[in-house]
PyMOL commands that place a pseudoatom at each C-alpha (Angstrom):
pseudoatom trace, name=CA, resn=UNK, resi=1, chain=A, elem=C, hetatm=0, pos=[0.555, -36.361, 41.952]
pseudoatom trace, name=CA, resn=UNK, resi=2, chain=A, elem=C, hetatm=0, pos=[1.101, -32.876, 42.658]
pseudoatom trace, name=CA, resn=UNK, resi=3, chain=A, elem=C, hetatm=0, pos=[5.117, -32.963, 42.363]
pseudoatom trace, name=CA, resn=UNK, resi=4, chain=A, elem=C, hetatm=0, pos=[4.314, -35.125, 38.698]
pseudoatom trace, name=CA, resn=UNK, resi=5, chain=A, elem=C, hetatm=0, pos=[2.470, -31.561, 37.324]
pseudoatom trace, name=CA, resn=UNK, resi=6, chain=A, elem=C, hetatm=0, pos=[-0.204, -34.413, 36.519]
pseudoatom trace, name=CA, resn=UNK, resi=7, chain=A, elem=C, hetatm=0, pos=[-2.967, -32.816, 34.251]
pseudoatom trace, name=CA, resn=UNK, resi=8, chain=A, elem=C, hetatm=0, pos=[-1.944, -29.179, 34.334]
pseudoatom trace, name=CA, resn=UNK, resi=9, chain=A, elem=C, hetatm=0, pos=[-2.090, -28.719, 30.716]
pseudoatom trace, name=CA, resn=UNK, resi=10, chain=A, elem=C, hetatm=0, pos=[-4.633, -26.961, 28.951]
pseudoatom trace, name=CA, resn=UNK, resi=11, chain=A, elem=C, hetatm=0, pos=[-5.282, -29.972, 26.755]
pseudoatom trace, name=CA, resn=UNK, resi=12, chain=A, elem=C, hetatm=0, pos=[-6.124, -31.600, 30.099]
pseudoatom trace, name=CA, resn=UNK, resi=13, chain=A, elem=C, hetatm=0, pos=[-7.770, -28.733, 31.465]
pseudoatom trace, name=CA, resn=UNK, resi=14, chain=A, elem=C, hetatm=0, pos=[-10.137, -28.287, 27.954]
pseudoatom trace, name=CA, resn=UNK, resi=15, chain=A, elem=C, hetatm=0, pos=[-10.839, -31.694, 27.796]
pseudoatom trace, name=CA, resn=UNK, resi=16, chain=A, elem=C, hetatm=0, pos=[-12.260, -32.513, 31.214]
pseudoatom trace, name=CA, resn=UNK, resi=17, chain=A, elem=C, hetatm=0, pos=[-13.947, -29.113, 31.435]
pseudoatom trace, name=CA, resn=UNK, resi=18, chain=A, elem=C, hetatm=0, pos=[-16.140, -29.914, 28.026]
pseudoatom trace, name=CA, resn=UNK, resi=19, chain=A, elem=C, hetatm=0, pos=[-16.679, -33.516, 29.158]
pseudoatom trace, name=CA, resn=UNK, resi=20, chain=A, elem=C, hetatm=0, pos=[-17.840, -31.873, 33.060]
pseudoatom trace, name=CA, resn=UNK, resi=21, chain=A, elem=C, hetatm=0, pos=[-20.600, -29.486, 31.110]
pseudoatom trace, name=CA, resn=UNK, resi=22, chain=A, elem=C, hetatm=0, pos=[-21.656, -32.640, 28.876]
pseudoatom trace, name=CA, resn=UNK, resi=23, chain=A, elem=C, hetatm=0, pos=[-22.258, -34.295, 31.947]
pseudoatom trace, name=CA, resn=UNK, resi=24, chain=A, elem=C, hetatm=0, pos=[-24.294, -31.725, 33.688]
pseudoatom trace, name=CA, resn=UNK, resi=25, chain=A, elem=C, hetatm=0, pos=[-26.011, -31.740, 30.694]
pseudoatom trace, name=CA, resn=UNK, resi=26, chain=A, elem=C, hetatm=0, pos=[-27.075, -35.273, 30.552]
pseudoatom trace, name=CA, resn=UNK, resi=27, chain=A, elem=C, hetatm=0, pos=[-27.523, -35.367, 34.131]
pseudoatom trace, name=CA, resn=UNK, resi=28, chain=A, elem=C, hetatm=0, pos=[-30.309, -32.467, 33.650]
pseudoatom trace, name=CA, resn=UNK, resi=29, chain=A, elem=C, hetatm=0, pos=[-32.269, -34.219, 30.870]
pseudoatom trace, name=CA, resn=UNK, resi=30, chain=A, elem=C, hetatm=0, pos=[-31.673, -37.409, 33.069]
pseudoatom trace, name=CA, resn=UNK, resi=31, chain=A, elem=C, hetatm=0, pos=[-34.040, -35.922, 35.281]
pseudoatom trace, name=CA, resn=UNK, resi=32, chain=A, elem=C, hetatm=0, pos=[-36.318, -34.416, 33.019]
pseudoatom trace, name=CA, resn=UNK, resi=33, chain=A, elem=C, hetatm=0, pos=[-36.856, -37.921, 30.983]
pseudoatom trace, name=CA, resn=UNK, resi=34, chain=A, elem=C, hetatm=0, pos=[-35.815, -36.505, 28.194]
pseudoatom trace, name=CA, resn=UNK, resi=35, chain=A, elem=C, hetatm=0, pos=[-33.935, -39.475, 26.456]
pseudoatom trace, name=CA, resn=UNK, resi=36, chain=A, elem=C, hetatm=0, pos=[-32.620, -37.012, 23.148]
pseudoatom trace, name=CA, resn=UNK, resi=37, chain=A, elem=C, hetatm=0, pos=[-31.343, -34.266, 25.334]
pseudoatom trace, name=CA, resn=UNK, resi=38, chain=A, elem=C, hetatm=0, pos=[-29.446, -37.218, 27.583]
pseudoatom trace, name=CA, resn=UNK, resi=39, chain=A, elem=C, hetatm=0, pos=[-27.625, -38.754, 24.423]
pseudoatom trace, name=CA, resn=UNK, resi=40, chain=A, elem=C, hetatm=0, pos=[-26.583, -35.162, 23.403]
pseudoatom trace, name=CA, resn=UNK, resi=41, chain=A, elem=C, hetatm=0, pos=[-25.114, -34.581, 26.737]
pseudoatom trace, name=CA, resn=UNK, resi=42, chain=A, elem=C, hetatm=0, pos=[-23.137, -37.933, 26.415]
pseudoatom trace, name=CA, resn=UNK, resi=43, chain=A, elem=C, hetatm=0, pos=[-22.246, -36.620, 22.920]
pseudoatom trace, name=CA, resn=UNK, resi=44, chain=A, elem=C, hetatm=0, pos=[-20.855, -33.692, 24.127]
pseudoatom trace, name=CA, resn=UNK, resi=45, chain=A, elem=C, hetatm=0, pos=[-19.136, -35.556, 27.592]
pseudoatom trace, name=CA, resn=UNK, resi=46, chain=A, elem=C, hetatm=0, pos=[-17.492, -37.664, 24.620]
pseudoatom trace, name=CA, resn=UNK, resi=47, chain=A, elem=C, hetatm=0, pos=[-16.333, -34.468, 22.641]
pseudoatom trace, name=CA, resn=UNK, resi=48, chain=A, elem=C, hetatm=0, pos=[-14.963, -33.429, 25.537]
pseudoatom trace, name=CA, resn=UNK, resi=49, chain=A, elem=C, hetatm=0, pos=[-12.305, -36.386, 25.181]
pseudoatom trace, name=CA, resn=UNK, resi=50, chain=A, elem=C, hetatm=0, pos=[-11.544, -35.883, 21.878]
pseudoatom trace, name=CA, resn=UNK, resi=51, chain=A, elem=C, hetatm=0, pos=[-11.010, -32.263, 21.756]
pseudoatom trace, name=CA, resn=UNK, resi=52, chain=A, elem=C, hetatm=0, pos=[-8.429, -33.153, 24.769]
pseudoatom trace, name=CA, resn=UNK, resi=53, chain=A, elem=C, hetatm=0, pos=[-7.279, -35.661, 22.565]
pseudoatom trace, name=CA, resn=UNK, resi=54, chain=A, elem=C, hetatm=0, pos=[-6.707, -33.791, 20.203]
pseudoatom trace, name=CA, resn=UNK, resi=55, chain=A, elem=C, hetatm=0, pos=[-4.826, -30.966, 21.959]
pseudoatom trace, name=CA, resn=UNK, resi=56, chain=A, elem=C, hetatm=0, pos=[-2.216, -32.955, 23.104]
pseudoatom trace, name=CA, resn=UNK, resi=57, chain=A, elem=C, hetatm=0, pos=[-1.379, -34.029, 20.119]
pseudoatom trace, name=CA, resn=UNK, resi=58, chain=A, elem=C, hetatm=0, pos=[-1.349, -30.658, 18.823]
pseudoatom trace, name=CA, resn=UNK, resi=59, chain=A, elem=C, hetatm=0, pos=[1.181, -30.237, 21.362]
pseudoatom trace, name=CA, resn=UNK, resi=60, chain=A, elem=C, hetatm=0, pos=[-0.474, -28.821, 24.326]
pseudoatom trace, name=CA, resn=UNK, resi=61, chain=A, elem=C, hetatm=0, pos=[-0.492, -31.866, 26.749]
pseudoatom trace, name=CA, resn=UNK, resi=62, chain=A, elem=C, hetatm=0, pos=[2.445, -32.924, 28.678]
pseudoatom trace, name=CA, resn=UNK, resi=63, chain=A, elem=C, hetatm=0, pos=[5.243, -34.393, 26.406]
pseudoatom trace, name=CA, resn=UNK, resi=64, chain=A, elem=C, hetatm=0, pos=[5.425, -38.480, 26.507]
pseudoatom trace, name=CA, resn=UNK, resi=65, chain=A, elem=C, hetatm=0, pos=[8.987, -38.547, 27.350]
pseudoatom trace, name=CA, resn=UNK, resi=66, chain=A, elem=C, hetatm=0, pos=[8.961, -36.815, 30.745]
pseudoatom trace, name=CA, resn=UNK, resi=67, chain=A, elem=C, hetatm=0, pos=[10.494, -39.139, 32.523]
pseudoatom trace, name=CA, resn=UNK, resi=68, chain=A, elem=C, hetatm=0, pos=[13.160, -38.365, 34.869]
pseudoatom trace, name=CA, resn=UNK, resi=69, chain=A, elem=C, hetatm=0, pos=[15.537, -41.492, 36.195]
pseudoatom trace, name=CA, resn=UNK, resi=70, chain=A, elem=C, hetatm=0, pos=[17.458, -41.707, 38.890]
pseudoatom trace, name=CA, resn=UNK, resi=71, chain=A, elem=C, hetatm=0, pos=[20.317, -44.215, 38.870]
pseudoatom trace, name=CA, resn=UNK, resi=72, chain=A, elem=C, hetatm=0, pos=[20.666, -46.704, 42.113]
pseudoatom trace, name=CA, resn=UNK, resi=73, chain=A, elem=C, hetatm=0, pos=[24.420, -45.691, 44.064]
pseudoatom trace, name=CA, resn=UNK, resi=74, chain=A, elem=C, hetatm=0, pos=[26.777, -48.553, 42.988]
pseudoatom trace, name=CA, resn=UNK, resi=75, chain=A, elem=C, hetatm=0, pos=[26.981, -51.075, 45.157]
pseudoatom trace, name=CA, resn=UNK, resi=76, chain=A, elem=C, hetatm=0, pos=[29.811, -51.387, 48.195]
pseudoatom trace, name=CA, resn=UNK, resi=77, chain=A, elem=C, hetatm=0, pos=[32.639, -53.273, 46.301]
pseudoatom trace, name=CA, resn=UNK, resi=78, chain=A, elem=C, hetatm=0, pos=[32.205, -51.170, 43.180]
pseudoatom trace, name=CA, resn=UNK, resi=79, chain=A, elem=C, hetatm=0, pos=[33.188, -47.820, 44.737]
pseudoatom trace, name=CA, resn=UNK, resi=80, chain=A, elem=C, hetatm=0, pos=[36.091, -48.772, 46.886]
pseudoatom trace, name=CA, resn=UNK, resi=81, chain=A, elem=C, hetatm=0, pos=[39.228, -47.884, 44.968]
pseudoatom trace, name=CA, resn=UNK, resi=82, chain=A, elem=C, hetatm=0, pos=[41.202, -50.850, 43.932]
pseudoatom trace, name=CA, resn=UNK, resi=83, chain=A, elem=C, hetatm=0, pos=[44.703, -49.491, 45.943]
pseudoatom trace, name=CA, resn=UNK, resi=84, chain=A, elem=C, hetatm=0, pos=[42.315, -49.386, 49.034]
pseudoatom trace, name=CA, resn=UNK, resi=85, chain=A, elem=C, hetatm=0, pos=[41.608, -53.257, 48.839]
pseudoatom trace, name=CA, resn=UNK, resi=86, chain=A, elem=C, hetatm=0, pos=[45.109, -54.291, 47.953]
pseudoatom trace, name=CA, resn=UNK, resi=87, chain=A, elem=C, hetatm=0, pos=[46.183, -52.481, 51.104]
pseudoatom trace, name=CA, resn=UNK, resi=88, chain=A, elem=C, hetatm=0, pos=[44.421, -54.819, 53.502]
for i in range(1, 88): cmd.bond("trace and resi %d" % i, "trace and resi %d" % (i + 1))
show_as sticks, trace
zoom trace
């Protein structure tokens, strides 16, 4: 993953540090049975996808075409030259 600069955006970074608070937050109210306070931490851990959303479409997430390919070596018979094989 490291070598594929996966998630090192600040879309990416935004995104999953709102959803990590609205988590903390639900997980608090979890505890303290407080069912309204729960839902608005889900809100927010859901917010926390859009706004990441969002930013990468706004252009600060990793482009969609960042795909580098490498092309197999020809086989064998391909790359001999053709005086080489009339020769033998």
């Amino acid at each position: 993953m490291a070598g594929s600069s996966h998630g090192h955006t600040p879309a990416a970074w935004t995104g999953v540090t709102i959803s990590f608070i609205g988590f903390c937050i639900a997980g608090v109210f979890l505890v303290a049975a407080n069912p309204l306070g729960f839902w608005a931490g889900m809100a927010v851990t859901l917010l926390g996808g859009v706004v990441g959303g969002l930013m990468r479409a706004a252009g600060l997430g990793m482009p969609k075409q960042q795909v580098i390919r490498v092309q197999a070596p020809a086989p064998v018979a391909q790359r001999v030259p053709a005086e080489a094989t009339a020769a033998s």
